[in-house]
C-alpha positions as CSV (number, residue, x, y, z in Angstrom):
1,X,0.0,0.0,0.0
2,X,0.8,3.2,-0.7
3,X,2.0,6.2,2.0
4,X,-1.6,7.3,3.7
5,X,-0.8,11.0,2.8
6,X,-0.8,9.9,-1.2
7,X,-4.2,8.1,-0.5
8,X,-5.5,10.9,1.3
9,X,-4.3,13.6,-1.4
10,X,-5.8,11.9,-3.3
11,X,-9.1,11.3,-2.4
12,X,-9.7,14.8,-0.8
13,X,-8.7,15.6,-4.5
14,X,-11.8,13.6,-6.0
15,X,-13.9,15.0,-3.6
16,X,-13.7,18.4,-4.5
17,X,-14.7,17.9,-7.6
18,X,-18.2,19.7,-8.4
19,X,-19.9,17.5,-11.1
20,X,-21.1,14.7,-9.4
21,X,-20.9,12.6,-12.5
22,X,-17.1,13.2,-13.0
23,X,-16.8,12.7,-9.2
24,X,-18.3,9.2,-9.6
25,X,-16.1,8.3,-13.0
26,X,-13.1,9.2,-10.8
27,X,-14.0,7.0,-8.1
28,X,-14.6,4.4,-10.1
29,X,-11.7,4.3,-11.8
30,X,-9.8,5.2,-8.5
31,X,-11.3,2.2,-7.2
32,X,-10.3,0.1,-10.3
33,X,-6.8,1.4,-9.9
34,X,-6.2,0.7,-6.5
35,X,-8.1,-1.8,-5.5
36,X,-6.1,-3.2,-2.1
37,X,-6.9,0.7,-0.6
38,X,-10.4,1.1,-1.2
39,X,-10.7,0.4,2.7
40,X,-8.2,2.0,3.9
41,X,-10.0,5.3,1.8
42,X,-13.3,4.4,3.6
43,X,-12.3,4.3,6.7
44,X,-10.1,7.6,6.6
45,X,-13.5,8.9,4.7
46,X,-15.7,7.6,7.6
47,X,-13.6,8.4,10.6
48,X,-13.0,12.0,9.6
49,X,-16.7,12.9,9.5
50,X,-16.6,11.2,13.0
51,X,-13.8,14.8,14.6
């Protein structure tokens, strides 16, 4: 797996993204890409809405 602060770049990146179509292409293929740290993404996603 790749260093968390990559991931999380990377992600927060995504998620700024307006158009919710593009936002949902890029996961996808995010997803498709990196497929062993889909969890890890959810769970960072998850616990910071938890702070």
């Amino acid at each position: 797996m790749r260093d968390s602060e990559i991931i999380e770049a990377e992600i927060m990146e995504i998620s700024a993204i307006a158009d919710d179509t593009i936002k949902f292409e890029r996961i996808v293929s995010w997803c498709a890409a990196h497929p062993d740290e889909v969890a890890y993404a959810l769970h960072m996603l998850l616990g910071r809405h938890e702070k």
